[in-house]
Legacy VTK file of the C-alpha trace (Angstrom):
# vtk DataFile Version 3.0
C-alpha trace
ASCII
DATASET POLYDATA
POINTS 321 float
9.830 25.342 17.761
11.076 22.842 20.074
11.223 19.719 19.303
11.985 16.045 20.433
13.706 13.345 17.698
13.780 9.685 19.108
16.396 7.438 17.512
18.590 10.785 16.805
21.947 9.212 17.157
21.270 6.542 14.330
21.954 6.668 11.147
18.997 8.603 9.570
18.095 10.991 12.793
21.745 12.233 13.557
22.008 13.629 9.111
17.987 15.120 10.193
19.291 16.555 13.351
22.205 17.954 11.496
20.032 19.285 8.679
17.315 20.710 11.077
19.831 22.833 12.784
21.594 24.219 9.623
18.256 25.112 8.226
15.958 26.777 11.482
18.505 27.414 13.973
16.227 29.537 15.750
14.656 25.291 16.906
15.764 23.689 20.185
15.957 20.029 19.482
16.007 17.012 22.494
17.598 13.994 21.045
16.351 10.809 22.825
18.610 8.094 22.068
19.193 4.968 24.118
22.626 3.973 22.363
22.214 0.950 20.925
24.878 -0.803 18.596
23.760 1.679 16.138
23.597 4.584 17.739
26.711 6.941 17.916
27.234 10.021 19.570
30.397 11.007 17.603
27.945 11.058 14.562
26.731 14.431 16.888
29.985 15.008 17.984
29.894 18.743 16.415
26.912 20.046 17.742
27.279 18.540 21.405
28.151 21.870 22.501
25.621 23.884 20.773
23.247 26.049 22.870
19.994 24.483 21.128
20.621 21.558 21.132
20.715 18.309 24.243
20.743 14.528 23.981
18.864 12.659 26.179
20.694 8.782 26.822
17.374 6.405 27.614
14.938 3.862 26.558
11.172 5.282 24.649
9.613 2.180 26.293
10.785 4.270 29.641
7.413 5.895 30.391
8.501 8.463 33.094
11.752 9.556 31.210
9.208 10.119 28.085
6.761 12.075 29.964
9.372 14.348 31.139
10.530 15.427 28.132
7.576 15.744 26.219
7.059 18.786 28.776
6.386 22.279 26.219
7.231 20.508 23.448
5.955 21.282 20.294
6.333 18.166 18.206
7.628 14.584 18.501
9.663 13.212 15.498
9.943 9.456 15.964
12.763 7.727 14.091
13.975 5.512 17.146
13.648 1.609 15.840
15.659 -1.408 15.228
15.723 -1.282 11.539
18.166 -4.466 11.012
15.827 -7.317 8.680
18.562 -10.006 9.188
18.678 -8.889 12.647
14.782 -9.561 13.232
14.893 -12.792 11.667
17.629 -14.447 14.051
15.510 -12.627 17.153
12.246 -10.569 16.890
11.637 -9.372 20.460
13.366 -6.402 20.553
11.807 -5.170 17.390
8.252 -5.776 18.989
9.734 -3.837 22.002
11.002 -1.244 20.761
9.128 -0.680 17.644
5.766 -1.087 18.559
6.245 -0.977 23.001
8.164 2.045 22.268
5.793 4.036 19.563
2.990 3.443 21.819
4.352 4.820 24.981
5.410 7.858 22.652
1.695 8.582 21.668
0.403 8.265 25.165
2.947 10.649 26.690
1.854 13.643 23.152
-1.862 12.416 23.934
-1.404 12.867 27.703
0.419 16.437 26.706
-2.518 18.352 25.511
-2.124 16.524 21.942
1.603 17.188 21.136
1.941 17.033 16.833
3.997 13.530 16.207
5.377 12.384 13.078
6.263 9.019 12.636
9.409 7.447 10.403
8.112 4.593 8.773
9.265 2.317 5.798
8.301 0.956 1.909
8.932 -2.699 3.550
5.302 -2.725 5.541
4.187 -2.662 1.665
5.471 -6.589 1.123
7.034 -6.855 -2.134
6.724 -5.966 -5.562
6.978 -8.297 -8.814
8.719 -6.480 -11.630
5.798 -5.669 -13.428
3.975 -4.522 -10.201
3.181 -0.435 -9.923
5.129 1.312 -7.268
4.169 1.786 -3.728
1.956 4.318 -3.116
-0.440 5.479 0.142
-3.455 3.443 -0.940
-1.150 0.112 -1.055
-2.392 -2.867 1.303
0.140 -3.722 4.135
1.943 -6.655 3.441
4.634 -7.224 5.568
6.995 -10.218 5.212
9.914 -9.921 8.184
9.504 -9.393 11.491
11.180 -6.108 11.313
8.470 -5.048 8.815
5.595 -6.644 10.574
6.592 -4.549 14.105
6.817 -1.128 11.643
3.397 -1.872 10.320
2.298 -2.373 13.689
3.379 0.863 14.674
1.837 2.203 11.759
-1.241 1.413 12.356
-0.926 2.599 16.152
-0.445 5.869 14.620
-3.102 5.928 12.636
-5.409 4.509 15.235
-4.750 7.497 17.977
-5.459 9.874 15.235
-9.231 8.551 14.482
-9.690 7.589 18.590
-7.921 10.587 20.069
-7.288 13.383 17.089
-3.616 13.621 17.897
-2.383 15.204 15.037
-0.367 12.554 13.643
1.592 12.584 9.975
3.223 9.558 8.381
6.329 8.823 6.136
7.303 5.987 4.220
10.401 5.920 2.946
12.378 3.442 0.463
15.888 2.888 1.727
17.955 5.272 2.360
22.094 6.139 2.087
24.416 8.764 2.670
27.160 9.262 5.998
26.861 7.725 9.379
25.305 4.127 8.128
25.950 1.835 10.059
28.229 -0.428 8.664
26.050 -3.771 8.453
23.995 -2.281 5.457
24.697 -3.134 2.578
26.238 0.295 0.903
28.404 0.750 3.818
29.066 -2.751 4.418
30.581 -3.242 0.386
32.442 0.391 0.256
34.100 -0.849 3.989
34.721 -4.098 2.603
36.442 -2.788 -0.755
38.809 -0.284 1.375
40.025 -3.383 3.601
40.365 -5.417 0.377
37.418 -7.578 1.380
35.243 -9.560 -1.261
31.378 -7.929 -0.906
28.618 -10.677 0.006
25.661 -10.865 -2.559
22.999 -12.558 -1.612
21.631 -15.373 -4.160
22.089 -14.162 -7.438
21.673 -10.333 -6.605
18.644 -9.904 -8.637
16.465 -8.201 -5.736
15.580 -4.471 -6.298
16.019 -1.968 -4.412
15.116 2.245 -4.615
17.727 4.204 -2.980
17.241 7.490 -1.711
19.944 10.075 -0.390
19.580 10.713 2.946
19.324 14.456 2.829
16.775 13.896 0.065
14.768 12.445 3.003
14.873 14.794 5.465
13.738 17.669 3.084
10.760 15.352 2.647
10.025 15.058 6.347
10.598 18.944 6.306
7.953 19.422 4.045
5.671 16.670 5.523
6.277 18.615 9.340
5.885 22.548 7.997
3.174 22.356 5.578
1.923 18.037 5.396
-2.006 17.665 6.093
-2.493 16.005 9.887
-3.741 12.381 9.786
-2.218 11.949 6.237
0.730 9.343 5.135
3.314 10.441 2.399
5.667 8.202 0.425
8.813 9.262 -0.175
11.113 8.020 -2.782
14.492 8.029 -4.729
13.582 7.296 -8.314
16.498 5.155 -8.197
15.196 1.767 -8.696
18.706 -0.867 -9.008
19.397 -4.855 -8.857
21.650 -5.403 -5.839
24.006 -7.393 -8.563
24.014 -3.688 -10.190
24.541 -1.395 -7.119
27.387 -3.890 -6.479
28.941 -3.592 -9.761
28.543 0.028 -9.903
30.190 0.663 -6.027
32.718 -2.021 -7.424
33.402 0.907 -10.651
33.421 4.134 -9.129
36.022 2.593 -6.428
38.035 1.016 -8.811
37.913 -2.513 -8.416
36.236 -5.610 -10.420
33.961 -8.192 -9.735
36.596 -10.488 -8.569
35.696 -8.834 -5.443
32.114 -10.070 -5.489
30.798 -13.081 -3.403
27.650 -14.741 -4.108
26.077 -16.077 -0.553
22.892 -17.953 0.493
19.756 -15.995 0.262
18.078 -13.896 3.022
14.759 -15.802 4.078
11.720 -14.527 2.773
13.809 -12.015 0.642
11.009 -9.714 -0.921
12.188 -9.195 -4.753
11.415 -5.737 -5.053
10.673 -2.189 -3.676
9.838 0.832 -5.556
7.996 4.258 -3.792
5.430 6.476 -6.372
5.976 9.681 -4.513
3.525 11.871 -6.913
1.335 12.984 -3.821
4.094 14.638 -1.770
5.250 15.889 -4.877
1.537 17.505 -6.126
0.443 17.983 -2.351
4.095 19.182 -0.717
6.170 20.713 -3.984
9.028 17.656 -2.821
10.590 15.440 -4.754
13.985 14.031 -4.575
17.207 16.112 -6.447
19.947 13.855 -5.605
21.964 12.133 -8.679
22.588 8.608 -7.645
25.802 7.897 -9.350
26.988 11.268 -7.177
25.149 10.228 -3.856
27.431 7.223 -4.185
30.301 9.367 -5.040
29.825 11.429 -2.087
28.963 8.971 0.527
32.166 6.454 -1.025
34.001 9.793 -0.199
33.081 10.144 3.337
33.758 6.560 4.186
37.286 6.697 3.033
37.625 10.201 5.079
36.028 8.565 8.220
37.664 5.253 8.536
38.687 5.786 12.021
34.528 6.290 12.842
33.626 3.484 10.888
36.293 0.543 11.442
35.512 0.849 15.289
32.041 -0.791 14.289
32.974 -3.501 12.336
33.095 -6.881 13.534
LINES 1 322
321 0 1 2 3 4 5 6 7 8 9 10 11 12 13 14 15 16 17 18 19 20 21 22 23 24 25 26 27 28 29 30 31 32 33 34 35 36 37 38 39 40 41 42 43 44 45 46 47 48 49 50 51 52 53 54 55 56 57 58 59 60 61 62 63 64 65 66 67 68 69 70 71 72 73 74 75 76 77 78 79 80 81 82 83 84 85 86 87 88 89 90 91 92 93 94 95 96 97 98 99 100 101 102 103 104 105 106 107 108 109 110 111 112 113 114 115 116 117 118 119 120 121 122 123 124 125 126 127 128 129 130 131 132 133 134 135 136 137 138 139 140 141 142 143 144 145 146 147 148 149 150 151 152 153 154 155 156 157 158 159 160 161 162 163 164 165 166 167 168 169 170 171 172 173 174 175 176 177 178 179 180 181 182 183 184 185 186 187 188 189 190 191 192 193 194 195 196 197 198 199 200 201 202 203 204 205 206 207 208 209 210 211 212 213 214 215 216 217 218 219 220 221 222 223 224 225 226 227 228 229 230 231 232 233 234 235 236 237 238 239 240 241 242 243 244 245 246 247 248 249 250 251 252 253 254 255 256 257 258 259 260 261 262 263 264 265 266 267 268 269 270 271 272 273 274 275 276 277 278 279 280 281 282 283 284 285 286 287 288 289 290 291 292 293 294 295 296 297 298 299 300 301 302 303 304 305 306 307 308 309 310 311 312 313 314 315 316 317 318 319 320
């Protein structure tokens, strides 16, 4: 299968790309990747040499440069988008751009391309919010989105969806609740407090840290998209989940634990605007439907990604401002 990730030096795609490769070698992947602040080819930086493998440096609002490379491909994976809600709040037109500019000329160029399969990389935050005593998010739950960032993902949602009823491209869906693990960028919030704690660094929680979050482990992820791409049912959405439902004020203290320091080291800051309270994914279809569900511990997720950040300071303190 050959197939073309957008986005695939981020965060998320480049641990995909990696686990795609260990897992059908016998695939030729095109990464598309314009390099942004968060992209990073060293997170790629063992592969770049592999025979089935290529990155592609450009823009997926570029129409020609997308039409190109959709040539005999065999599926589109689309995780390219700026992902950053603080970042949309100070300035929202790139995330319309890119987000929802970008997604659409995507699905032209696989509709133009005798109907090229496309799976699209979504997010639990075009849901809105949850109250405590609200049931999870599931695939019947009404958008709601509350940032810009979230607005422009539910946007491209919903382009998705619509080129599936008005031109059958077979289209699949993931949303996911937020994710951890190596290569994060360092301006969320698990990177951002295990950097801080190595340089000695008080973490910032915003108001009083009771906003909740569920955390899934990267890898955890990409099985699920796995699953969704090999055996998922076209036109369908799955939610995917970590079953790790956590304050912020307890993620904090429990990063604070396992590395050994106390909450001396915590800062309580002004709020985000329009901070939604809570998140939580039901991920009982992919689970009945797909046979997926997600296996990694939390307290040894954090373990293991605490680990790689103190092995890979030299990648990491480069992108700290």
């Amino acid at each position: 299968m050959k197939i073309l990730i957008t986005g695939g030096a981020g965060f998320i795609g480049s641990n995909f790309i990696h686990y795609w490769l260990n897992n059908h070698p016998e695939d030729y992947i095109i990464n598309l990747d314009a390099l942004t602040y968060a992209g990073n080819l060293e997170n790629l930086s063992d592969i770049k040499n592999a025979t089935n493998y290529k990155f592609v440096k450009g823009d997926i609002c570029n129409i020609n440069l997308v039409n190109d490379l959709v040539n005999n491909i065999d599926i589109i994976v689309h995780f390219a988008a700026e992902s950053h809600v603080d970042r949309s709040i100070k300035n929202s037109a790139d995330f319309i751009k890119t987000n929802i500019e970008g997604t659409r000329v995507l699905l032209d160029a696989a509709k133009n391309n005798k109907n090229i399969r496309f799976h699209h990389i979504s997010t639990d935050e075009v849901f809105g919010e949850l109250d405590l005593d609200n049931p999870k998010f599931n695939e019947n739950t009404p958008y709601s989105p509350r940032s810009p960032y979230s607005a422009s993902k539910a946007a491209s949602d919903h382009l998705v969806r619509a080129y599936f009823h008005t031109h059958k491209l077979p289209i699949t869906i993931s949303n996911c609740t937020n994710n951890y693990g190596p290569y994060q960028f360092p301006e969320k919030v698990i990177p951002l407090f295990i950097t801080n704690i190595i340089e000695n660094k008080k973490v910032p929680v915003y108001g009083e840290g009771k906003n909740i979050r569920d955390w899934i482990y990267v890898d955890d992820h990409n099985k699920g998209v796995e699953a969704i791409i090999m055996k998922g049912k076209i036109g369908e959405t799955y939610c995917l989940g970590g079953g790790n439902e956590i304050s912020n004020i307890e993620l904090t203290k429990k990063i604070l634990n396992l590395m050994g320091k106390g909450e001396n080291m915590i800062e309580y800051v002004e709020d985000r605007k329009g901070h939604d309270l809570r998140y939580a994914m039901d991920y009982t279809k992919i689970k009945n439907e797909l046979d997926w569900e997600p296996k990694m511990n939390f307290d040894e997720g954090l373990k293991k990604t605490i680990e790689w950040y103190i092995n890979n300071e030299k990648w990491w303190r480069k992108l700290k401002k």
